[in-house]
C-alpha positions as CSV (number, residue, x, y, z in Angstrom):
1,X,102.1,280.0,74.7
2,X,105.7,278.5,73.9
3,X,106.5,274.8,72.1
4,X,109.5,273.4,72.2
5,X,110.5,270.6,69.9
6,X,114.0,268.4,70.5
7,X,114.8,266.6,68.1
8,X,117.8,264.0,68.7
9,X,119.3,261.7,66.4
10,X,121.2,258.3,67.4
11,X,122.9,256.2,65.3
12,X,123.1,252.6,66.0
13,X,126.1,250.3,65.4
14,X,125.7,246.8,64.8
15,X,122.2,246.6,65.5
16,X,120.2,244.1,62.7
17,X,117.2,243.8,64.2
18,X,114.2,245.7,64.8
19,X,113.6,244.3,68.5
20,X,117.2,245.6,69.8
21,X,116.1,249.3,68.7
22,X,112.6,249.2,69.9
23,X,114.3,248.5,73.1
24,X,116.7,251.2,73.0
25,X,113.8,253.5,72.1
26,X,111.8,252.5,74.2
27,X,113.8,252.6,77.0
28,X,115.2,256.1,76.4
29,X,111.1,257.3,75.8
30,X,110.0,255.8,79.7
31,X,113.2,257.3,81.4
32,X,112.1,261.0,79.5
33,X,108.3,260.9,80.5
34,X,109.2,260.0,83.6
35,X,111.5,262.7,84.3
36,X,110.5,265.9,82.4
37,X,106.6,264.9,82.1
38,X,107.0,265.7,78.3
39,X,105.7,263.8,75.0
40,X,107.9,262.0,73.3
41,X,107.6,260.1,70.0
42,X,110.0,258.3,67.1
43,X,109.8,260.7,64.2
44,X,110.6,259.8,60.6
45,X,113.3,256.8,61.0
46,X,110.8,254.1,61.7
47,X,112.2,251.7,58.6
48,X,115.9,252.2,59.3
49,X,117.4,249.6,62.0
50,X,120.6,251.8,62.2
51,X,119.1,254.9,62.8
52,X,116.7,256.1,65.6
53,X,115.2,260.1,65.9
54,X,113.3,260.6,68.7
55,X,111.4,264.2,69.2
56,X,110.7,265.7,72.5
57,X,107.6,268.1,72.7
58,X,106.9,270.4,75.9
59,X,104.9,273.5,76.1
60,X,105.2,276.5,78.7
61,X,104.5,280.2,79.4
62,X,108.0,281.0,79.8
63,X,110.8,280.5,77.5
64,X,113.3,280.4,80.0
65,X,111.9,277.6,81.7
66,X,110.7,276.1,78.7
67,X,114.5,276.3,77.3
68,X,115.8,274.9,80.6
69,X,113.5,272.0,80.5
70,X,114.7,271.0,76.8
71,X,118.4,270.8,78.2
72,X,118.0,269.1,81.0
73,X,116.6,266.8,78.7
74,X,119.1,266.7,75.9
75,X,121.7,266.2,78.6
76,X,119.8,263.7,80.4
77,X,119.3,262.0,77.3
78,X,123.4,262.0,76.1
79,X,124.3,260.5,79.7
80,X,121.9,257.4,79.9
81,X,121.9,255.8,76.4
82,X,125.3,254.1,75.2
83,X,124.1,254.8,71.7
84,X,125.8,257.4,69.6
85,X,124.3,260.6,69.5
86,X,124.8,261.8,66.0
87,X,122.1,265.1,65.6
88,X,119.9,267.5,68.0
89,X,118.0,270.8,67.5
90,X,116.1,272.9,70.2
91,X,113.5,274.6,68.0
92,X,111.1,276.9,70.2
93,X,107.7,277.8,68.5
94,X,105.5,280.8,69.3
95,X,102.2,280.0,69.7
């Protein structure tokens, strides 16, 4: 059994307020369940209004498949949000 963990990091311009990136998150979160039936979480930038890292968790037999999956995602994930993609990292863990 295969993990995969993608981890992608936005950066947010002007945003002051915690509403505007809940939205943003959010947002991006629905349209990637809804797509790639994957779990998807905020990890580790939950007190910073300017940044937003969102991880991306999916689990297969095959690592091709599973590595396909991831970017799909990743690109998916680039096109829809206007945000700034600053960071992201495929990690794939043997299980």
């Amino acid at each position: 059994m295969l993990f995969a963990v993608l981890t992608v990091e936005y950066t947010l311009h002007g945003n002051d307020n915690l509403k505007a990136k809940r939205r943003v998150a959010n947002s991006l979160k629905t349209k990637v369940r809804n797509t790639f039936n994957v779990a998807v979480a905020e990890a580790g930038t939950e007190n910073s209004l300017t940044k937003l890292r969102l991880q991306v968790i999916s689990l297969s037999n095959e690592e091709r498949h599973l590595r396909s999956r991831m970017d799909k995602c990743l690109a998916m994930m680039e096109a829809v949000c206007p945000e700034e993609m600053t960071w992201s990292d495929i990690e794939m863990i043997d299980y």
